[in-house]
Backbone as a ProteinNet text record, in pm:
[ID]
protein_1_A
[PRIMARY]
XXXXXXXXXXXXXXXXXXXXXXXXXXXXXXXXXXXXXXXXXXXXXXXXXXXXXXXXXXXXXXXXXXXXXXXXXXXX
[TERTIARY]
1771.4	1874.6	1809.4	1856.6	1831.9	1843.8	1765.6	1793.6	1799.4	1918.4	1928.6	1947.2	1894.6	1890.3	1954.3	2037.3	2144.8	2079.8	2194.5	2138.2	2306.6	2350.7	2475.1	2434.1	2529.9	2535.4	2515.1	2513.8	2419.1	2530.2	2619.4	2759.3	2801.1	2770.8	2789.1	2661.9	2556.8	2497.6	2500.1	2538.7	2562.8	2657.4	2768.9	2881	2813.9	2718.5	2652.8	2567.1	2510.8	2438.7	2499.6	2603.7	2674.2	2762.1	2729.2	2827.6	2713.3	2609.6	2534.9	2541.5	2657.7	2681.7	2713.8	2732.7	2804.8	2671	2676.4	2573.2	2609.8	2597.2	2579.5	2553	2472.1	2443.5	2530.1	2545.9	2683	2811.3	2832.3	2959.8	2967.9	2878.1	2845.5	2853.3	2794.9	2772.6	2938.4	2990	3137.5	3216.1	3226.7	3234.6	3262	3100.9	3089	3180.8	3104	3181.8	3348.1	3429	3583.4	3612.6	3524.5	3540.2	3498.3	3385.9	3368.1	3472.9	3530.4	3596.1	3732.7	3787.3	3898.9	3861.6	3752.4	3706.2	3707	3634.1	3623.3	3785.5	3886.3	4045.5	4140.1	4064.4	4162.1	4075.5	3977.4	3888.6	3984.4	3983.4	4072.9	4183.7	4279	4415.9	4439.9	4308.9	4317.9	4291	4211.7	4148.9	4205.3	4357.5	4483.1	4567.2	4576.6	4668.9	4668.9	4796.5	4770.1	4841.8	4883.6	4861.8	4743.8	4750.4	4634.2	4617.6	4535.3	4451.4	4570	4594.3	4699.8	4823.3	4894.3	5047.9	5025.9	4900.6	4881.2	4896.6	4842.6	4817.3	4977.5	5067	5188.4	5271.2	5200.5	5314	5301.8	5191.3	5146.9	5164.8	5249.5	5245.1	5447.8	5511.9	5625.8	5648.5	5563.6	5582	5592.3	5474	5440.7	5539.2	5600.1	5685.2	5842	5850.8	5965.7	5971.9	5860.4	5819.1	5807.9	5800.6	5781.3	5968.9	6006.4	6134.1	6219.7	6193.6	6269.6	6268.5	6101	6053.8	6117	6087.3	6168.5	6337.1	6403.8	6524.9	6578.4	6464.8	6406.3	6425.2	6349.9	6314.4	6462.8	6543.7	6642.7	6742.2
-7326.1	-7410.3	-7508.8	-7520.9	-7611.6	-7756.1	-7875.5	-8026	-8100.6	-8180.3	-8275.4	-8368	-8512.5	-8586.5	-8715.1	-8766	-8832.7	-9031.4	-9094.8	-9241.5	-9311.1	-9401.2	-9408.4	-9571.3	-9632.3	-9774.9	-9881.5	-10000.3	-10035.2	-10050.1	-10061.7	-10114.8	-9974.6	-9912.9	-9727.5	-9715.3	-9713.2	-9708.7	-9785.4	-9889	-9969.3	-9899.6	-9840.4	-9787.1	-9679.8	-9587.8	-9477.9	-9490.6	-9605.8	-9620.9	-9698.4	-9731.5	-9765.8	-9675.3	-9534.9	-9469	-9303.5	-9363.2	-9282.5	-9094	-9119.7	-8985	-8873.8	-8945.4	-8827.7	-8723.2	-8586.5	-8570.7	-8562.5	-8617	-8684.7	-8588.3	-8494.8	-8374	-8281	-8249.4	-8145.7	-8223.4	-8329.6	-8412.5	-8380.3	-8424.4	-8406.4	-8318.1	-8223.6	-8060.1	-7994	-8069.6	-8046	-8082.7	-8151.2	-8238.4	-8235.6	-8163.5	-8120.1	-8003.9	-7882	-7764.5	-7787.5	-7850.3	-7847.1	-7912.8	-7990.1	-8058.5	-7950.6	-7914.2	-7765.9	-7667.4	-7594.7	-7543.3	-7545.8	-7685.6	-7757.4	-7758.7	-7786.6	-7815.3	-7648.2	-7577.2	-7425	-7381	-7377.5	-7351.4	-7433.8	-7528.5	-7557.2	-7511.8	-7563.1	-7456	-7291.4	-7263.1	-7145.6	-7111.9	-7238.4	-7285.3	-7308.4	-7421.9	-7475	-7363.6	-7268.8	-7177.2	-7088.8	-7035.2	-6932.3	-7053.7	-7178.4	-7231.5	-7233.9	-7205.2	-7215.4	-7329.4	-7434.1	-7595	-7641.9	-7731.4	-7750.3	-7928.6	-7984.3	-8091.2	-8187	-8199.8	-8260.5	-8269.3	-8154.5	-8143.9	-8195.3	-8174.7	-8220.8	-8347	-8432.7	-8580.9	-8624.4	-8561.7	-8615.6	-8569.8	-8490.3	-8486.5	-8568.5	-8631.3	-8691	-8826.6	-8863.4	-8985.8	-8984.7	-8851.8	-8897.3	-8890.3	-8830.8	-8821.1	-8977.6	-9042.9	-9163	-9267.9	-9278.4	-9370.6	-9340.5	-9215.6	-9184.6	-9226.5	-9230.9	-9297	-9392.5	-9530.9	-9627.2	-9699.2	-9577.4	-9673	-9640.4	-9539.8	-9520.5	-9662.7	-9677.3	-9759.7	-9890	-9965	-10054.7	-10066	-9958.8	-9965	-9980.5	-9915.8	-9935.3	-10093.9	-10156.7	-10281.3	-10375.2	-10333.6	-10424.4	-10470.3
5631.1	5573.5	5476.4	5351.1	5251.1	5295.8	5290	5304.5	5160.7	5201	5041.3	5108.2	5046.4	5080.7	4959	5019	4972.3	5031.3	4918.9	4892.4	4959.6	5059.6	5058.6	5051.9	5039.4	5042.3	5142	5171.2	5260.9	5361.9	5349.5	5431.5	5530.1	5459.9	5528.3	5607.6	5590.1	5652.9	5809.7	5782.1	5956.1	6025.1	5937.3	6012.9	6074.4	6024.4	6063.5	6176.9	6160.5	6260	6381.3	6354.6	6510.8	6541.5	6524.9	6584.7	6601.9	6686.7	6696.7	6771.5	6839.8	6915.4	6833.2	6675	6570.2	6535.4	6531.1	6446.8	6296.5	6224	6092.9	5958.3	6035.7	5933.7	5924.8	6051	6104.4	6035.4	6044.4	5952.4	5859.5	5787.4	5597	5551.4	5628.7	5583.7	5567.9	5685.8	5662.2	5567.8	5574.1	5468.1	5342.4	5287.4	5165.5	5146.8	5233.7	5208.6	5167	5259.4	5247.6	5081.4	5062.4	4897.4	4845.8	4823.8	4722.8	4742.9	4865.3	4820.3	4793.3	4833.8	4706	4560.4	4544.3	4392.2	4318.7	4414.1	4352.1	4335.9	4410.7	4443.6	4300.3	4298.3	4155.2	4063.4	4047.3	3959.5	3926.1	3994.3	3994.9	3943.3	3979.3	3958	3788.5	3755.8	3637.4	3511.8	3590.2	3489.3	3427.3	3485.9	3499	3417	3409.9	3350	3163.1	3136.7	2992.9	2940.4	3005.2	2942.4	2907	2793.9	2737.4	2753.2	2744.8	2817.5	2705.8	2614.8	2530.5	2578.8	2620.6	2697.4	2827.9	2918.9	3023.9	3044.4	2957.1	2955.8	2900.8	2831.9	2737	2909.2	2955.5	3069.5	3165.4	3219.8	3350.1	3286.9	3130.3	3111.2	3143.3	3080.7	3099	3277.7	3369.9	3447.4	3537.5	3482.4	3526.7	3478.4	3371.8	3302.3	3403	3422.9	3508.6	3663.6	3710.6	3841.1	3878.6	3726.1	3711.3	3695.2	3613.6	3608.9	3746	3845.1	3979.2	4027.2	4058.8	4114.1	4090.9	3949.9	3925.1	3957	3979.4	3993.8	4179.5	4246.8	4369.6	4399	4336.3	4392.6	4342.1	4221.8	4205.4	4322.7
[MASK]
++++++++++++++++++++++++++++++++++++++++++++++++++++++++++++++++++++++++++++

């Protein structure tokens, strides 16, 4: 088995280390895998799509402006 060795922050680290019964490698390893193969799965998704990075963005803005005015009408 391959080892990589990773840098985490100092605040994570205490959490890690007070919760010693985990094995930590066995976590991560998990971890990782389930993100890669979400990442590989749209990878996939995105690659079959024929929207283009221009319509994408004009859409996820009217999408957002429309979510925004629910919302506001929500709170009246």
């Amino acid at each position: 088995m391959a080892e990589l060795v990773i840098r985490i922050p100092e605040d994570l680290k205490l959490v890690v280390e007070q919760v010693s019964e985990i094995d930590w490698s066995l976590a991560v390893s998990r971890l990782a895998k389930e993100k890669f193969e979400r990442l590989a799965r749209l990878k996939r998704i995105v690659s079959k799509s024929e929207l283009s990075e221009e319509k994408a963005v004009e859409l996820s803005d009217k999408i957002s402006e429309s979510l925004a005015r629910r919302y506001e009408e929500m709170l009246k």
